[in-house]
N, C-alpha and C positions, 0 to 999 in steps of 0.2 A: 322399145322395151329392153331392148339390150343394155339400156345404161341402169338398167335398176336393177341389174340381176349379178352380184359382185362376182368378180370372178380374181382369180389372184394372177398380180404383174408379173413379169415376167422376171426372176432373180427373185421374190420375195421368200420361196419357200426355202429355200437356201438358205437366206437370212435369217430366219423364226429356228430354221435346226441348227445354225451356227451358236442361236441366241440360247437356245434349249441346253445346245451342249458345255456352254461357257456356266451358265448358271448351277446345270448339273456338277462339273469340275470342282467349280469354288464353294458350292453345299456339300460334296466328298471331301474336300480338304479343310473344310468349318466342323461337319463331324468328326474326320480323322483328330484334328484340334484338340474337340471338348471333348473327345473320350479317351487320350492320353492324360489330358490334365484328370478327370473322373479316375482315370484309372492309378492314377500317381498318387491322388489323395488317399485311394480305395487300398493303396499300398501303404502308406504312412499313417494312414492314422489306424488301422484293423489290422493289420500284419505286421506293422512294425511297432503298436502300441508298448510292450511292454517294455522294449526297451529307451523308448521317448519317458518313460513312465520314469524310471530309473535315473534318467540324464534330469532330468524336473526337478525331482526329490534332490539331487544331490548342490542343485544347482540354487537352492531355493536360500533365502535370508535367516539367519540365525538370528534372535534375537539374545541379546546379552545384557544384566544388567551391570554397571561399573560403578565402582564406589566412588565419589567425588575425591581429588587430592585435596587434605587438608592439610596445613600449613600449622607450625609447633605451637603450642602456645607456652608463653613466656611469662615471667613474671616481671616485677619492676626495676630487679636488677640483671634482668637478662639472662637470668637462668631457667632453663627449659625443664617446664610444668607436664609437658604433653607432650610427644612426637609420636611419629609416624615409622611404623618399621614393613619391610618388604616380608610378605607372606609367601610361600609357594602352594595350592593347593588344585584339586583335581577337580573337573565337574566330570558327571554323569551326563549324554545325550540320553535321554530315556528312547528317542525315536532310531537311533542308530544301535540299540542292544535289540539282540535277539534272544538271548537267555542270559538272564545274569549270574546262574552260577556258573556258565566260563566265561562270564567277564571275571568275579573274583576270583575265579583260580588264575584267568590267565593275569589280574594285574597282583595275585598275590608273589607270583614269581619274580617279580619286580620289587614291586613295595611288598617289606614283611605288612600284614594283618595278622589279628589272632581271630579266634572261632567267634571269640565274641563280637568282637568287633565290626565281622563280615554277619553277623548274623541282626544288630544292634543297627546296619546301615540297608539294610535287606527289609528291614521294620520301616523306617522311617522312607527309606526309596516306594515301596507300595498305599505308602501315605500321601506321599506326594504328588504336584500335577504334573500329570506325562507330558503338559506344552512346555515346561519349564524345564533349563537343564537343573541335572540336581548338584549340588556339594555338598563332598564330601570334607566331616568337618576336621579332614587330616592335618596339621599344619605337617610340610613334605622340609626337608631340610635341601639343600642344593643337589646333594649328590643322589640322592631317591628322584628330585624335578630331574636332575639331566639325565638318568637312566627312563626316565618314565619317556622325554621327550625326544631318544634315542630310539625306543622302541614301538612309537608313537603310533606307527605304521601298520605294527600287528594286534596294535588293541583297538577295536573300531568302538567308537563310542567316548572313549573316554576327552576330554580336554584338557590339557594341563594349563593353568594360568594364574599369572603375579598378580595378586593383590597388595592391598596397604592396611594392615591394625592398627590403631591408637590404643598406644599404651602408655600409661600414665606414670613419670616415676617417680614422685612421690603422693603418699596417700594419706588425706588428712583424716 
């Protein structure tokens, strides 16, 4: 009857709390793990949201549209019908302004405007789609673009950039 009645060898119990204790070890070091990583995330994405939020926004694609270059058009004896002259003019980010009347004061210290003017483009900017930048329909002469892109730094919102007009020189 002795052989049906288990009893434990001699070294086994030793072995089960050696095995006990290695399992416990590496299940404290598998939680210690997943709750640095829980805890890392629990830091970056709710405590440090707002400024991921910021870094995003800034980081994100602009969309621009560009006018194709077109090439003169000529007549038969090679006299030029049509060309192409360099524009300088400004966009509006609607998403980088936060008040537009000191955006126009701060870029009227820059570029002269008159009351009508800032008031004429104030009409047509609340008309417009805020996904879209806006232009403004200034043609800027060289020395207004490199003062504007001088200062470029302290007027948030705006863009300064070259285009191309066709203009025609003679008119039948």
């Amino acid at each position: 009857m002795k052989y049906f009645i288990p009893s434990p060898q001699k070294g086994s119990e030793s072995k089960s709390k050696t095995i006990s204790r290695r399992a416990f070890v590496l299940t404290s070091f598998k939680f210690i793990f997943f709750a640095t990583i829980v805890s890392r995330l629990f830091y970056l994405q709710i405590l440090k949201r707002n400024d991921f939020i910021i870094k995003s926004d800034k980081n994100r694609f602009r969309k621009w549209k560009l006018a194709p270059f077109r090439g003169p058009i000529l007549d038969k004896n090679d006299n030029i019908i049509a060309d192409n002259f360099q524009i300088f003019k400004i966009a509006i980010i609607p998403k980088e302004i936060k008040s537009l009347e000191f955006f126009f004061s701060s870029l009227s210290k820059i570029i002269p405007f008159s009351d009508s003017e800032i008031t004429f483009y104030k009409n047509k900017y609340y008309q417009h789609n805020k996904n879209l930048a806006f232009v403004l329909d200034k043609n800027l002469n060289w020395s207004e673009f490199s003062k504007l892109n001088y200062s470029i730094q302290n007027l948030k919102g705006a863009q300064p950039f070259l285009s191309f007009e066709r203009t025609y020189l003679y008119s039948y």
